[in-house]
Structure formats: C-alpha cells, structure tokens
C-alpha positions in Angstrom: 112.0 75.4 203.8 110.1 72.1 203.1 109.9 72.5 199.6 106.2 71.5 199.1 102.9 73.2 198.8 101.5 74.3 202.4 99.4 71.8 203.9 96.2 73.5 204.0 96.5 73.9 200.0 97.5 69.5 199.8 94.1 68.0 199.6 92.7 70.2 196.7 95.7 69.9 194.6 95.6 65.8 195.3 92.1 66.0 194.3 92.3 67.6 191.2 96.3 67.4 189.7 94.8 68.4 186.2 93.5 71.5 187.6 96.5 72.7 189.4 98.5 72.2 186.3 96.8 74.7 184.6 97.0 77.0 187.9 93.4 76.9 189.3 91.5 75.5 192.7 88.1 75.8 193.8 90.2 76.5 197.2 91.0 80.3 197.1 94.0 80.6 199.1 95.1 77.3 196.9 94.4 79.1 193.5 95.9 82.3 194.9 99.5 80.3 194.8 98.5 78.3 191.9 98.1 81.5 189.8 101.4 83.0 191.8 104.2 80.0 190.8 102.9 80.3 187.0 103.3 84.0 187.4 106.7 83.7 188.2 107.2 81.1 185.7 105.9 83.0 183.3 107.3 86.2 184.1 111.0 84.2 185.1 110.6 86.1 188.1 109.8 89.5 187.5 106.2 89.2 189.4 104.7 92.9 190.7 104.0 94.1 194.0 100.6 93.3 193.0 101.3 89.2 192.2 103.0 89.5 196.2 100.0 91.2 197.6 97.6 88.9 196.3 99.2 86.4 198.2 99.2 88.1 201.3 95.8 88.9 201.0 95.0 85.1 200.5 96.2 84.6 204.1 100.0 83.6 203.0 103.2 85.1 205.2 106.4 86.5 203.9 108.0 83.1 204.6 105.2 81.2 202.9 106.0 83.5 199.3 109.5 82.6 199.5 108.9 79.1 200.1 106.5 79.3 197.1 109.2 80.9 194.9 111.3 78.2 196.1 109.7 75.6 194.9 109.3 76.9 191.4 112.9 77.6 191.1 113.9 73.9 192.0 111.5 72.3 190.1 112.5 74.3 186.8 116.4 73.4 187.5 115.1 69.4 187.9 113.0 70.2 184.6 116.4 72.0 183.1 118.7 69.5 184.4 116.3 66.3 183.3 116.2 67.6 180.0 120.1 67.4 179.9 121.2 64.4 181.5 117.8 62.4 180.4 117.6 60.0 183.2 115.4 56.7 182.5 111.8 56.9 183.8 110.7 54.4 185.7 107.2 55.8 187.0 104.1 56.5 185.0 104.3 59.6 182.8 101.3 62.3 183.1 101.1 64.1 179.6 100.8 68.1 179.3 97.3 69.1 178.5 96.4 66.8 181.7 
C-alpha cells in the first residue's frame, strides 16, 4: 500500500488542490475517488455497495478501494492525533473553504 492517490489521478489533483478538497475533478476516474474518500468520511465508513461499485466502474480494482480507504483512515488519525498533541507548523497553512 503506498498510501497516495493512484498515479493516473496525481496530475489533476496537483492542478486544481481547491477542487479536490471539495471532492470533484474534471478527470472522471479522479472524481469517482474524490467523491468515494468523502463518502466514507462522511459516512465514517458505512459506504453502500453502490459507493464500491462506482468505483469499480470508474476502472478502480479491489486493491485500489482498499488503498483508497486507507488513506482516508490515516489521514483522519494524523488530523485526530494533530489536534491532540498540537505540533508547531512549520510550512504554509492552506485554509478550509480553499
């Protein structure tokens, strides 16, 4: 598990970061997991068979999903554990509503 985006999805999230925050792409397959890690974010995991299939049906593999859901778990135990421990930050802040 790499724990980043799949490479075919990199270059439209680098071009637009403000965009992917609020899960969307003009890249499909990109959108598709966009849409999927706020799903599960939203939902705290309890996505539908439908949220799965979209994915597949975007072109991503079994292994892909669970890398996806991967990913969101880490990042939300670096959000949870940042908010606790409240290390100093020492690169340049983006703002929500980016």
């Amino acid at each position: 598990m790499s724990g980043r985006a799949p490479a075919s999805s990199l270059p439209a999230i680098r071009q637009s970061p403000a965009t992917a925050r609020h899960a969307d792409a003009k890249d499909p397959k990109t959108a598709a997991a966009l849409r999927f890690a706020a799903k599960v974010v939203e939902t705290r995991g309890h996505v539908g068979t439908a949220n799965v299939a979209a994915l597949h049906e975007a072109g991503f593999s079994d292994g892909e999903v669970a890398e996806m859901i991967a990913v969101v778990v880490l990042n939300t135990y670096r959000s949870f554990f940042n908010l606790v421990a409240r290390p100093e930050i020492d690169f340049p802040v983006m703002r929500a509503g980016c």
